[in-house]
Backbone as CSV, one residue per row, in Angstrom:
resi,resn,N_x,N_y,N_z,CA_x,CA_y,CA_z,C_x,C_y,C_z
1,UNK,26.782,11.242,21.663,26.893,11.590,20.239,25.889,10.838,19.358
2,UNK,25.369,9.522,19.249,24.948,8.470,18.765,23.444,9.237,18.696
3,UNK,22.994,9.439,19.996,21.577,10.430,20.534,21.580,11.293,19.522
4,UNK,22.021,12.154,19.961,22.547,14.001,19.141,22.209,13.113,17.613
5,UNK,23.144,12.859,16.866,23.419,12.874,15.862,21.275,11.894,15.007
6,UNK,20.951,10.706,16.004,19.596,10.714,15.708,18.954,11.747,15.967
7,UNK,18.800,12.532,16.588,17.950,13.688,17.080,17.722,14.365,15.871
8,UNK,19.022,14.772,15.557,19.107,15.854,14.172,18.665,15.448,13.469
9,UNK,19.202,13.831,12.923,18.781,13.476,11.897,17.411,13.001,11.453
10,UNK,16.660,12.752,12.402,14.992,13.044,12.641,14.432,14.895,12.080
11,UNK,15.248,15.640,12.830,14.491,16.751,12.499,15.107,17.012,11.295
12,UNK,15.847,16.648,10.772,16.436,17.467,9.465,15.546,16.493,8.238
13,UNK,15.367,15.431,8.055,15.354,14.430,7.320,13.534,14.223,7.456
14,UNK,13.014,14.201,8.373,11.327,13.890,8.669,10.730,15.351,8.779
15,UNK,11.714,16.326,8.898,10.324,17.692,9.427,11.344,18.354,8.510
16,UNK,12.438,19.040,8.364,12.572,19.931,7.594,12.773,19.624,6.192
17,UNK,13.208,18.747,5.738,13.635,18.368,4.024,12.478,18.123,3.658
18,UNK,11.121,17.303,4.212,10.028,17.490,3.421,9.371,18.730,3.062
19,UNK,9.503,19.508,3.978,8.704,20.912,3.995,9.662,21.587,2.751
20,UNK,10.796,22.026,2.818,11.540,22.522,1.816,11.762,22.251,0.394
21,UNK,11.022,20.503,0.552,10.732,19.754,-0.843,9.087,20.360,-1.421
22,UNK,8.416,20.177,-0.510,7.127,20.349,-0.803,6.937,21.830,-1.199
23,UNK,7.743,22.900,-0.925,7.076,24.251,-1.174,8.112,24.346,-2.421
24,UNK,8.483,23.906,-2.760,9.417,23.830,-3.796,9.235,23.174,-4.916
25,UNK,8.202,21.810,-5.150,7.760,21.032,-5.658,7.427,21.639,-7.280
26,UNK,7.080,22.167,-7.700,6.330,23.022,-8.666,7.359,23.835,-9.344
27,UNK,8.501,24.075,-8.921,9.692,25.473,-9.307,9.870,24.550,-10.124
28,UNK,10.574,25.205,-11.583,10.885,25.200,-12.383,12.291,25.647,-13.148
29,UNK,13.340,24.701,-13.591,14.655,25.026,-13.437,14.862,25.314,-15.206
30,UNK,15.766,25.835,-15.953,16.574,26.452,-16.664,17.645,25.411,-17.205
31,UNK,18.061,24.279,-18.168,18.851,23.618,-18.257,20.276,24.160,-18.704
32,UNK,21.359,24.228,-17.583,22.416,25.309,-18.190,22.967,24.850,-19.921
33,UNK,23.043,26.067,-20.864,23.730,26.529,-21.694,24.915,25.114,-21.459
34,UNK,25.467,24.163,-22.622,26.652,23.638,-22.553,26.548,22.580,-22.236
35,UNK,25.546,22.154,-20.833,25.698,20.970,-20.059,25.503,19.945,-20.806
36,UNK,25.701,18.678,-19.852,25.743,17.562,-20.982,24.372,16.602,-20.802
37,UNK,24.491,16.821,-19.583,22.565,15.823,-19.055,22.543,15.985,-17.665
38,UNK,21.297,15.549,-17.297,21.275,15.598,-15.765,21.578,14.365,-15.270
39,UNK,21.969,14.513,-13.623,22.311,13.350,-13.182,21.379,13.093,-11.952
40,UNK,20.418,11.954,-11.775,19.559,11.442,-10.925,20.093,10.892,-9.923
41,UNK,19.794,11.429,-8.295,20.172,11.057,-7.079,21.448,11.158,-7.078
42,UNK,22.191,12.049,-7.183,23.690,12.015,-7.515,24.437,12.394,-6.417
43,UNK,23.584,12.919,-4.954,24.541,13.461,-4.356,25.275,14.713,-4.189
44,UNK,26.776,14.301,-3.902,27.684,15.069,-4.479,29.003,14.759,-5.298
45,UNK,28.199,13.256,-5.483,29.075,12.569,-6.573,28.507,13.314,-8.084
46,UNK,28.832,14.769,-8.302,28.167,15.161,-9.953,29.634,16.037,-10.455
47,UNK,29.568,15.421,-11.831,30.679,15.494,-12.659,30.454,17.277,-13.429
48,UNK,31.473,17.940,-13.180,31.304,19.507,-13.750,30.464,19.261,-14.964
49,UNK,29.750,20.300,-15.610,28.911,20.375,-16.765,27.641,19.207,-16.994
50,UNK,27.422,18.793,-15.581,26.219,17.794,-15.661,25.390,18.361,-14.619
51,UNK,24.258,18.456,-14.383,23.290,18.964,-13.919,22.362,17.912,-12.424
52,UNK,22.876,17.821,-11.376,22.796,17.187,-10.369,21.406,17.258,-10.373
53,UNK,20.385,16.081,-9.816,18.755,16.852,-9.081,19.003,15.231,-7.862
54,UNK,18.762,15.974,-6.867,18.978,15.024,-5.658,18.326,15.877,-4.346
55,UNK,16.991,14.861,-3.520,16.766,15.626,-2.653,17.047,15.304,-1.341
56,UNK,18.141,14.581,-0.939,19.237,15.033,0.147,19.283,16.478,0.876
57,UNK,18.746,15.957,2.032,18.932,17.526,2.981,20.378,18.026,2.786
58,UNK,21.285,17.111,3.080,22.960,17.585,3.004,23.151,18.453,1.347
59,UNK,22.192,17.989,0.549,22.260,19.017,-0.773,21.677,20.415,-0.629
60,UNK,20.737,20.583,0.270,20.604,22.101,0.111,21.062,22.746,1.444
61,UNK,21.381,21.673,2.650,22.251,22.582,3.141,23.819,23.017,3.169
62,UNK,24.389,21.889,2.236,25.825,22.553,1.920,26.033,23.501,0.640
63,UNK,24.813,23.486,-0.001,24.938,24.866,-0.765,24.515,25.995,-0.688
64,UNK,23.672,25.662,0.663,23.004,26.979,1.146,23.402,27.932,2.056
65,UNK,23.741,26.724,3.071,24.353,27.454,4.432,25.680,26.253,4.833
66,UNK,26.647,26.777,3.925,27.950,26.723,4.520,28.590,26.487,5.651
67,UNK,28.446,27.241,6.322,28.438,27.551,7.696,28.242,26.986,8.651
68,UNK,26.463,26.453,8.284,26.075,25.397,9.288,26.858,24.168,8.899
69,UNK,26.976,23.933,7.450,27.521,22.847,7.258,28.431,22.002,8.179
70,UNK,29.403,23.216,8.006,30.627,22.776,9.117,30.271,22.735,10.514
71,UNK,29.306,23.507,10.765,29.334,23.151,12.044,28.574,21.564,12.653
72,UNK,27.774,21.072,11.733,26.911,20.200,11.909,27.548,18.994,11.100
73,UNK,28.693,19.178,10.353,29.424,17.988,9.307,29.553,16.933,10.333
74,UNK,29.968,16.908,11.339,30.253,15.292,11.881,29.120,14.621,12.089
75,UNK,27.809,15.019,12.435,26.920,14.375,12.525,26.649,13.713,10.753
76,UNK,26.557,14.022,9.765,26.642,13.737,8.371,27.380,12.142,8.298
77,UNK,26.196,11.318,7.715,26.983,9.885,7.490,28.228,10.156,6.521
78,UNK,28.434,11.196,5.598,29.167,11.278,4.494,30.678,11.833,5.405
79,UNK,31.085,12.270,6.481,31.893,12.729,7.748,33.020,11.539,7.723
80,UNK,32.453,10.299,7.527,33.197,8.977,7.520,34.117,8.616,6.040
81,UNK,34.030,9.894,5.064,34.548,9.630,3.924,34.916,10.455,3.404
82,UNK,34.815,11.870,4.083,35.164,13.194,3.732,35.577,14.485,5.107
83,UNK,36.018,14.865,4.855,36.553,16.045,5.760,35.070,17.583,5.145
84,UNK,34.954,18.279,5.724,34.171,19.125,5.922,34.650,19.857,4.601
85,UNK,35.734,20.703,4.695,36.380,21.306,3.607,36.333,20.486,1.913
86,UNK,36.553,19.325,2.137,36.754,18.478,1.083,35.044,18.107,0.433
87,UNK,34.035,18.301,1.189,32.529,17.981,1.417,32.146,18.847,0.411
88,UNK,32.574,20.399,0.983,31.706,21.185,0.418,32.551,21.903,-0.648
89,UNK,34.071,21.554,-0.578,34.639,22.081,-1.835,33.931,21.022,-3.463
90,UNK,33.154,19.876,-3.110,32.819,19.466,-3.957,31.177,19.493,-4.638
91,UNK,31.312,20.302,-3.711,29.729,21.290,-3.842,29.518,22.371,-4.573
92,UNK,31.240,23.082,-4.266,31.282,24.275,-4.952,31.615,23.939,-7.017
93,UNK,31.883,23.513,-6.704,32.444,22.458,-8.330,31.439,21.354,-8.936
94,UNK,29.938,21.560,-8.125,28.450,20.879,-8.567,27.799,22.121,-8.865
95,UNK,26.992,21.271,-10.080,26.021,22.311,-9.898,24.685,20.799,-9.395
96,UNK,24.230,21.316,-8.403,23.050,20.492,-8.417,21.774,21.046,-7.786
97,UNK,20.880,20.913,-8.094,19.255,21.141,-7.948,18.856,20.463,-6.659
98,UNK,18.397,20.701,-5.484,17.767,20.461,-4.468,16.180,19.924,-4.910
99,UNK,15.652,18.561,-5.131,14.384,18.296,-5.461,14.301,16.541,-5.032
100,UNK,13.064,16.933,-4.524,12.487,15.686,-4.750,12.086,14.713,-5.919
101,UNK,12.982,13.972,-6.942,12.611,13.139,-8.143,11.342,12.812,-8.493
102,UNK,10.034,12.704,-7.319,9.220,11.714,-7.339,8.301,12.577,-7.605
103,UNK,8.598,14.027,-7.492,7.535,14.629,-7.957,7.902,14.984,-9.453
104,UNK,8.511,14.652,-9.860,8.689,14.449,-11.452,10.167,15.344,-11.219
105,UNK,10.387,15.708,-13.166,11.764,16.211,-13.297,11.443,17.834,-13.748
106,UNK,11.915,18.672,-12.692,11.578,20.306,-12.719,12.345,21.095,-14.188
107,UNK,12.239,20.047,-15.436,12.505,21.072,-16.598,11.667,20.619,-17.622
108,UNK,11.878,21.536,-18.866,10.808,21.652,-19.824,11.177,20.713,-20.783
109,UNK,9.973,19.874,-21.477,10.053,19.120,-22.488,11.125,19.177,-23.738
110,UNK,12.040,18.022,-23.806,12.748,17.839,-25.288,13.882,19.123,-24.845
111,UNK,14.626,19.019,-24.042,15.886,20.029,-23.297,17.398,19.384,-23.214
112,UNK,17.016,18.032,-22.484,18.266,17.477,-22.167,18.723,15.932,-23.041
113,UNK,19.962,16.417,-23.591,20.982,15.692,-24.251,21.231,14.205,-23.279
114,UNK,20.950,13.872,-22.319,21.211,12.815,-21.472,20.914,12.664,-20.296
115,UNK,20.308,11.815,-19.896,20.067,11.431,-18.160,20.685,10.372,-17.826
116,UNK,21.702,10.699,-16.687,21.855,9.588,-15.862,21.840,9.209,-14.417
117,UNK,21.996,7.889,-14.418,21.747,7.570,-12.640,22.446,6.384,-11.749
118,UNK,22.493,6.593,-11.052,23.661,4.983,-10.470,23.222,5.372,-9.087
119,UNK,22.733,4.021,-9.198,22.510,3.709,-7.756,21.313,4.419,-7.219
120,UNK,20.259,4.798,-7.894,19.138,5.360,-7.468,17.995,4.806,-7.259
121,UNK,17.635,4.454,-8.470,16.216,3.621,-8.907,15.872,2.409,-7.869
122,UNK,16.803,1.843,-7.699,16.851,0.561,-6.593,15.764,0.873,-5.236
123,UNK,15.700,2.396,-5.032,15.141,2.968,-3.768,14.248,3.408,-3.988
124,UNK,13.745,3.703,-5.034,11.985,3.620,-5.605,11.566,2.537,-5.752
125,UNK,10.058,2.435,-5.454,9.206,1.451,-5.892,9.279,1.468,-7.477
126,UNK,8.809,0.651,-7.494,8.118,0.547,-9.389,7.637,1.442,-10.365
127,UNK,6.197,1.834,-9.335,5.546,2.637,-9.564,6.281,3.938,-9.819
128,UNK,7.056,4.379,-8.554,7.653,5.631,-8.662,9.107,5.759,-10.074
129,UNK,9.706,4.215,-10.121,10.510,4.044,-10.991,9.879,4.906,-12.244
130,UNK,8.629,3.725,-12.824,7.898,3.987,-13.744,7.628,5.514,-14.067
131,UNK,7.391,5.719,-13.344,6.789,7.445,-13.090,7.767,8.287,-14.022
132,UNK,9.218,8.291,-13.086,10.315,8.920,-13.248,10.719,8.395,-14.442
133,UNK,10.847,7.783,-15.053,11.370,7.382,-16.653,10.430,7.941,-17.411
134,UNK,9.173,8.009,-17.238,8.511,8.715,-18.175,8.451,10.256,-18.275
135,UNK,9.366,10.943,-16.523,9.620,12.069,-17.042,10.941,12.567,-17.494
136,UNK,11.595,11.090,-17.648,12.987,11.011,-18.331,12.449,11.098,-19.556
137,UNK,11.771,10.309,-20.306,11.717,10.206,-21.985,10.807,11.770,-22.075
138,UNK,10.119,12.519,-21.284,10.122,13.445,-21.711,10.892,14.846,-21.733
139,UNK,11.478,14.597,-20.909,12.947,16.208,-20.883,13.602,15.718,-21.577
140,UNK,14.104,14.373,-22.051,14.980,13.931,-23.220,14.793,14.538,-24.831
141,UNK,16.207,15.123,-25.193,15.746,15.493,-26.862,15.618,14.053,-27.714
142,UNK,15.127,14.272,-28.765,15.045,12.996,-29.396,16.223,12.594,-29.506
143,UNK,16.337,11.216,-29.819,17.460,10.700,-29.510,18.811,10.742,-29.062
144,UNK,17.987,11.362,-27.357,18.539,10.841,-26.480,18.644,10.216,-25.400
145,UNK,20.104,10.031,-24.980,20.398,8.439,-24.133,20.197,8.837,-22.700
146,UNK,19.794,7.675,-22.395,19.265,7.180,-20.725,20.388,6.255,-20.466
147,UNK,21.330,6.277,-19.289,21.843,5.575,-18.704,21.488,5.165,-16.997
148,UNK,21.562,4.132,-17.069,20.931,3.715,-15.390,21.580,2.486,-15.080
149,UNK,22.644,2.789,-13.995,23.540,1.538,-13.161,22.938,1.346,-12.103
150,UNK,22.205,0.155,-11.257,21.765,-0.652,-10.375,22.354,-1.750,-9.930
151,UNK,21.899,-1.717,-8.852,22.853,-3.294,-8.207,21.927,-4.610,-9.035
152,UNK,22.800,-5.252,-9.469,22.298,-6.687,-10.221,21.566,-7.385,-9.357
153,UNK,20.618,-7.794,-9.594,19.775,-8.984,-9.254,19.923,-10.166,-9.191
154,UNK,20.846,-10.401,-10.789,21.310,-11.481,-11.361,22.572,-11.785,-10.063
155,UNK,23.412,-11.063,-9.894,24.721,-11.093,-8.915,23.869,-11.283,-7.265
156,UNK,22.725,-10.651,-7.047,22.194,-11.409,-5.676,21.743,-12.339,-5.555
157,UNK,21.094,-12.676,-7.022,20.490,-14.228,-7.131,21.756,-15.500,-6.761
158,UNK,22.550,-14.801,-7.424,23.932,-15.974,-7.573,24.662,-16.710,-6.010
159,UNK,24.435,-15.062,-5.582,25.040,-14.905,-3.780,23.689,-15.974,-2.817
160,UNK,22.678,-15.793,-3.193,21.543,-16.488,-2.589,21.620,-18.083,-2.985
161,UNK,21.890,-18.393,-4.064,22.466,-20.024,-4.544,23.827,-20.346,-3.844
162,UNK,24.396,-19.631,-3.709,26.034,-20.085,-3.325,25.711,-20.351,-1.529
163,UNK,24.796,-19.553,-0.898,24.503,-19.732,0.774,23.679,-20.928,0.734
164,UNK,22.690,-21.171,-0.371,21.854,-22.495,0.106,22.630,-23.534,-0.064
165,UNK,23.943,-22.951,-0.689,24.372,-24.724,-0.918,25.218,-25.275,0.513
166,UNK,25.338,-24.650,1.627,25.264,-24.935,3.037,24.414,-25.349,4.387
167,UNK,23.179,-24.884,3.158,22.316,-24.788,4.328,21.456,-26.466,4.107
168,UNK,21.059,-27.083,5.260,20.727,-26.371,6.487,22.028,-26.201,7.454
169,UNK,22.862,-27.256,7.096,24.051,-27.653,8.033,24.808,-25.974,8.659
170,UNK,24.848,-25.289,7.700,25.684,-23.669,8.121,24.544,-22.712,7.865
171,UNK,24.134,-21.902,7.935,23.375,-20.930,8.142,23.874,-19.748,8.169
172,UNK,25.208,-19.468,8.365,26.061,-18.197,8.165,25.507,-17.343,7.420
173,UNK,26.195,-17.657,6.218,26.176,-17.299,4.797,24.931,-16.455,4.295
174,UNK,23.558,-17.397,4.675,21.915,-16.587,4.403,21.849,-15.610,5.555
175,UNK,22.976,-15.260,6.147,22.000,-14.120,7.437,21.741,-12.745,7.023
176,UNK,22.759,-12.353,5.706,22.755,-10.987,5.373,21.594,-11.174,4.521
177,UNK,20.848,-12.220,3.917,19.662,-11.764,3.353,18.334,-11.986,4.098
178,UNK,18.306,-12.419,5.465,17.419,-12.804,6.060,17.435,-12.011,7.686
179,UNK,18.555,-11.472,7.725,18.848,-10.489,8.864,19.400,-8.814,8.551
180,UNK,19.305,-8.278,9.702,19.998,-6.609,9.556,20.355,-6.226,10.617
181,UNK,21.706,-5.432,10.953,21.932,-4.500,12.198,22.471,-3.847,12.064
182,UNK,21.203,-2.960,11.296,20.683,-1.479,10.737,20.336,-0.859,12.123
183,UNK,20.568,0.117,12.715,19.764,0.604,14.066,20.064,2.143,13.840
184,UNK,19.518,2.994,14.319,19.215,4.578,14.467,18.463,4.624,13.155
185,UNK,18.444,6.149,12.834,17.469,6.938,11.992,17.832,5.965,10.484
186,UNK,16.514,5.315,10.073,16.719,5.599,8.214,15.726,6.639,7.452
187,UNK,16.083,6.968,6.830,15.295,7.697,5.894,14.567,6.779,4.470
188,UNK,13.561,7.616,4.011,12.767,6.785,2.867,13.948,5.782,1.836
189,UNK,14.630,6.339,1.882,15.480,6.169,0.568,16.699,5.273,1.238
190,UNK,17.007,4.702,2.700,17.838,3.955,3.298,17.971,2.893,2.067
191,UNK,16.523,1.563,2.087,16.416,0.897,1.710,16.059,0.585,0.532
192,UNK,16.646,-0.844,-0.396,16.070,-0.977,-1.753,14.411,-1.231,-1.825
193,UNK,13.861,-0.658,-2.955,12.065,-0.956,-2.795,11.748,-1.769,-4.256
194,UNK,12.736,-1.899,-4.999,12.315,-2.815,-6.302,14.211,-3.489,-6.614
195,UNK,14.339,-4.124,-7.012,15.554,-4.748,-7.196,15.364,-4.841,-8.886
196,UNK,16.826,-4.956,-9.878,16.689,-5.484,-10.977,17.551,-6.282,-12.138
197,UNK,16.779,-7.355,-12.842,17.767,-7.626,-13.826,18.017,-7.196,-15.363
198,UNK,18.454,-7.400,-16.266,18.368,-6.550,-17.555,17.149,-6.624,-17.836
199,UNK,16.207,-8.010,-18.061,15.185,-8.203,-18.235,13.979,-7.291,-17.676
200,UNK,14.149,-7.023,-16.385,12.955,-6.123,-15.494,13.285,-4.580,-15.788
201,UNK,14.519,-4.615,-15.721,15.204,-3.074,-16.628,14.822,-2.600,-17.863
202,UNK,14.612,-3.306,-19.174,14.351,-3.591,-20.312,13.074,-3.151,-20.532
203,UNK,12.179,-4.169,-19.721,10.669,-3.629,-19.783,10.345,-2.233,-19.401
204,UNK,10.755,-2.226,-17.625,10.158,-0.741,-17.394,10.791,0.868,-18.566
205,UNK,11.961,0.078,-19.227,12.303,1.241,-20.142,11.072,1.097,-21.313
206,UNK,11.042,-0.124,-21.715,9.818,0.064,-22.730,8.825,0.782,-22.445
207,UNK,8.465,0.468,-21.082,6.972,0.830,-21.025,6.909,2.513,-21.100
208,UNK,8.339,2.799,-20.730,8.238,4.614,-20.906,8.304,5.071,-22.518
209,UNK,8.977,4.221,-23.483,9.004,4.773,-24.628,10.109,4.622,-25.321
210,UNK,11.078,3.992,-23.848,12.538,3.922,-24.640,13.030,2.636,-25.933
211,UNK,13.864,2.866,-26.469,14.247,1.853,-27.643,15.729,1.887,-27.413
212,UNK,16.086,0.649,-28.498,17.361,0.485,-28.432,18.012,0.124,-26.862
213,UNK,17.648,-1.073,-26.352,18.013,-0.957,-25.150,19.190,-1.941,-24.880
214,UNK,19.934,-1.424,-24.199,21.263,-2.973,-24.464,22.079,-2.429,-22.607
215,UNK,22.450,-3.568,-22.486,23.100,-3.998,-21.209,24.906,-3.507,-21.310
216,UNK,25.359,-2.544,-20.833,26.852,-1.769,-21.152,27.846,-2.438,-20.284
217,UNK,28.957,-2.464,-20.684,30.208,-2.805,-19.588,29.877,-1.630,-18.196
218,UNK,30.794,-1.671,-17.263,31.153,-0.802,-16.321,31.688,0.004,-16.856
219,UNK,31.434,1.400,-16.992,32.392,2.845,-17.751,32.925,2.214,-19.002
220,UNK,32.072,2.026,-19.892,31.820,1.724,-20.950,30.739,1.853,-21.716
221,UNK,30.088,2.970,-22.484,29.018,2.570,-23.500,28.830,3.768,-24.440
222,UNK,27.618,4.746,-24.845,27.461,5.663,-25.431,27.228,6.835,-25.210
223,UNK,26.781,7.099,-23.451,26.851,8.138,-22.909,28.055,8.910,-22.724
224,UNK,28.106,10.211,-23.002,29.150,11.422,-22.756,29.785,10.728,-21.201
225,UNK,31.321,10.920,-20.678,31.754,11.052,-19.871,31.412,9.512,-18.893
226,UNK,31.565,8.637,-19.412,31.066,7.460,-18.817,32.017,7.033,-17.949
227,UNK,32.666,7.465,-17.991,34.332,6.798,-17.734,34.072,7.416,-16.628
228,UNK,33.876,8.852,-16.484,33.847,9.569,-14.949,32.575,9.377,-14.359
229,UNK,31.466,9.207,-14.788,30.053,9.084,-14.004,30.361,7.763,-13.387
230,UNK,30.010,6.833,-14.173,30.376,5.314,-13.381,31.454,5.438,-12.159
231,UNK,31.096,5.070,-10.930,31.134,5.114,-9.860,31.403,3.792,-9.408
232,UNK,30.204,3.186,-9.686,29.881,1.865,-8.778,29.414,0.370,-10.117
233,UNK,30.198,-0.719,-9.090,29.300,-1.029,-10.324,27.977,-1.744,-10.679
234,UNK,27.932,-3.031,-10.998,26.463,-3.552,-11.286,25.444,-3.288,-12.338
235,UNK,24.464,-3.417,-12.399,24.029,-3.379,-14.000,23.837,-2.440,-14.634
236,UNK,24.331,-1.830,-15.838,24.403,-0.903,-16.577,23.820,-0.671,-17.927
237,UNK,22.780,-0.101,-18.078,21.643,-0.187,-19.113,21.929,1.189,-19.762
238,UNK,21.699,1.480,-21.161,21.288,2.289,-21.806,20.166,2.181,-22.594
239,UNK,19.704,3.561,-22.997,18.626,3.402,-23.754,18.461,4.785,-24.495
240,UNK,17.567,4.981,-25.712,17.466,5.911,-26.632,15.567,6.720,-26.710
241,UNK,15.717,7.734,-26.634,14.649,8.325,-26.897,14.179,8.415,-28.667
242,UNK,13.808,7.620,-29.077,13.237,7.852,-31.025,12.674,8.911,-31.056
């Protein structure tokens, strides 16, 4: 099973999701009538009347082909937290967009009332961060809000002080930041490629255009529906398009 399940996940993830990203790259989406904002890397964690864009193979094949879904669901890391039925009944109750982020955001300038994201950005570089906020402040109507939850920096920094204060005598404690047993298939997006604190958050929003930038409770701040997006927690930024 362990085999099988890398096998697939090589061909689904390295040969077919790029190809299906890439000829797709350029399409151009329609922001539904009503909605409230889009939601970045979301999965199938997306809240009704918000507009999913996530390019997860498991996103266009459980809205595409059903079918296979189920037949191929146990191999799916998400199998360990969901039943097949329960997978794609929450698919049917998304609306979400099959895309690659990095090639920017597939709608038209000054459209959407809100963007948000949790747990995404962490898995871009900088560069690509950078990128993507600037095609946040542009699908954004004027003043509007950017929300973006990331794992704290500040909270790993803290975890990294609390292990040295053992070391050298114990060594335990530093292995999860100095070791891994990570093994089979990862994909681009496994691992974090920029980490952040409000401060490094703060800037890269400046540098796109954003204002008004302030650090939010957990499901707490000015974005629509916060209470249900917030998921996870760790640092929680908003920001305003002028």
């Amino acid at each position: 099973m362990p085999l099988i399940k890398h096998i697939l996940q090589i061909i689904a993830w390295e040969g077919l999701n790029p190809y299906l990203l890439k000829k797709k790259q350029k399409k151009r989406y329609s922001f539904p009538v009503g909605f409230k904002g889009i939601n970045l890397g979301c999965g199938m964690d997306n809240p009704t009347n918000w507009l999913g864009i996530d390019g997860g193979i498991s996103i266009w094949l459980t809205h595409e082909h059903p079918i296979l879904t189920r037949m191929f669901f146990r191999f799916f890391n998400m199998s360990h937290n969901y039943s097949s039925t329960t997978y794609i009944n929450k698919a049917n109750h998304s609306t979400i967009i099959h895309h690659d982020c990095t090639y920017g955001i597939p709608l038209d300038d000054n459209i959407v009332p809100a963007v948000y994201s949790s747990h995404f950005f962490e898995h871009l570089s900088k560069t690509q961060a950078q990128s993507l906020l600037s095609e946040c402040y542009r699908v954004l109507k004027p003043n509007g809000i950017i929300r973006i939850c990331v794992p704290s920096l500040d909270e790993e920094v803290t975890r990294i002080k609390s292990a040295l204060q053992t070391y050298p005598q114990d060594v335990t404690m530093l292995q999860r930041f100095v070791t891994t047993d990570i093994v089979g298939f990862n994909s681009y997006y496994s691992n974090h490629r920029w980490m952040y604190n409000f401060y490094e958050m703060k800037s890269i929003l400046e540098s796109a255009g954003f204002s008004q930038i302030s650090e939010k409770p957990f499901k707490s701040g000015n974005i629509q529906d916060v209470a249900l997006l917030d998921t996870r927690g760790g640092l929680h930024v908003e920001a305003i398009k002028i």
